[in-house]
N, C-alpha and C positions, 0 to 999 in steps of 0.2 A: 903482526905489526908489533913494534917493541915502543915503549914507550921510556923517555930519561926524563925523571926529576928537571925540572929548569927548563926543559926544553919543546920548542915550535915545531920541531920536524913535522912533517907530509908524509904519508906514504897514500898508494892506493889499496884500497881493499875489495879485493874482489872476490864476492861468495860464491858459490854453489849455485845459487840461486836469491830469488828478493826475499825468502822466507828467512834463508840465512843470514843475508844483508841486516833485516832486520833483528834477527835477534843476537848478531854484532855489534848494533847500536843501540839496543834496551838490553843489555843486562850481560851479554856473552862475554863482551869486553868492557870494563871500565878505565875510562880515560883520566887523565889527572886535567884537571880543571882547566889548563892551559891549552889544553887538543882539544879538537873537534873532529869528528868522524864521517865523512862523506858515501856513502853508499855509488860507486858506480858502477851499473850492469854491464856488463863484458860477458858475452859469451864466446868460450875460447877456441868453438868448433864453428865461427863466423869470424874472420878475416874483415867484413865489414864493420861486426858489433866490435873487433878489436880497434881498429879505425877509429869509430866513432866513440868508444869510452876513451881510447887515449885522446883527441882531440879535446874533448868534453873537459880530462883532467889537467892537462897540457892550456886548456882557457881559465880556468879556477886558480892554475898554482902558478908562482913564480921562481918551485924548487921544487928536488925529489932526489931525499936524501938515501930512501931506501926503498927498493924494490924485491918485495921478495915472490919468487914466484910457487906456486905451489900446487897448485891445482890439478890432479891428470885424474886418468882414466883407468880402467885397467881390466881384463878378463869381458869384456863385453861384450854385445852379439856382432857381430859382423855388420858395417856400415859406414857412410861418409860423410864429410863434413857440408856446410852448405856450399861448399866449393869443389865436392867432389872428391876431395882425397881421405883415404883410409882414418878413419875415426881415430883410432885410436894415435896414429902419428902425428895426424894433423892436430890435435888437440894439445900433446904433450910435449909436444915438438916444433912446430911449427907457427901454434896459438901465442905459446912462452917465446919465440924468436920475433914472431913479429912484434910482441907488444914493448920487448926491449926494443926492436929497433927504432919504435916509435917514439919512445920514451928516454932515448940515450941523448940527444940532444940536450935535455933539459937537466940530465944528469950530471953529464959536463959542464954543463952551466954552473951546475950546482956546486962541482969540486973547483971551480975557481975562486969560489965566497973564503972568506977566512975561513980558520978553524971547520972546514968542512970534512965526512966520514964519508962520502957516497959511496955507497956496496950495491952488488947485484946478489941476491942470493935465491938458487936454486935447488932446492928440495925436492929430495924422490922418498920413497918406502923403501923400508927394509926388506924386499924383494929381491936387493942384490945380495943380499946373501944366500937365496937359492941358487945363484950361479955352481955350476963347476968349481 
């Protein structure tokens, strides 16, 4: 989550888990006096918990300047999501497509305000430099 001098932006922030949630909001990140930090549990291998935390942020905010996504998986044992599909896809792929799609709406909202930046940004590891 980036934060500007002067400014009200939103974004969501979504941890690992509530251990990390929390110590996002005691001490991991400091906000400039003007933000406030919202912890909402998403988990991204649940198509429902993505559902229900976008709904959740989607009733709190009335913008969403920046969305970044970041979260994946990677090297893990073999398994699936609560829906069934391949952990690891569903998760880094399919987790991060839903919750955009849930969230673009409000996105576009968003780039119609004056003066508005709204970005999507997606983040992977330096794993692609082991390609070929």
């Amino acid at each position: 989550m980036a934060y500007w001098p002067g400014s009200k932006q939103q974004g969501l922030i979504r941890p690992r888990n509530d251990s990390a949630g929390a110590n996002s909001q005691n001490g991991g990140m400091q906000p400039k006096s003007c933000l406030t930090d919202t912890f909402i549990d998403c988990d991204l291998t649940s198509l429902k918990s993505i559902q229900v935390a976008a709904k959740r942020f989607l009733s709190a905010s009335d913008r969403l300047d920046i969305l970044v996504c970041n979260a994946g998986i990677m090297a893990v044992d073999p398994g699936t999501t609560k829906e069934g599909i391949e952990i690891q896809f569903g998760t880094n792929h399919l987790g991060h497509a839903s919750l955009i799609k849930l969230l673009l709406p409000l996105m576009l909202q968003t780039a119609q305000s004056p003066d508005s930046d709204v970005r999507i940004i997606n983040l992977s590891s330096i794993a692609y430099q082991q390609a070929p």
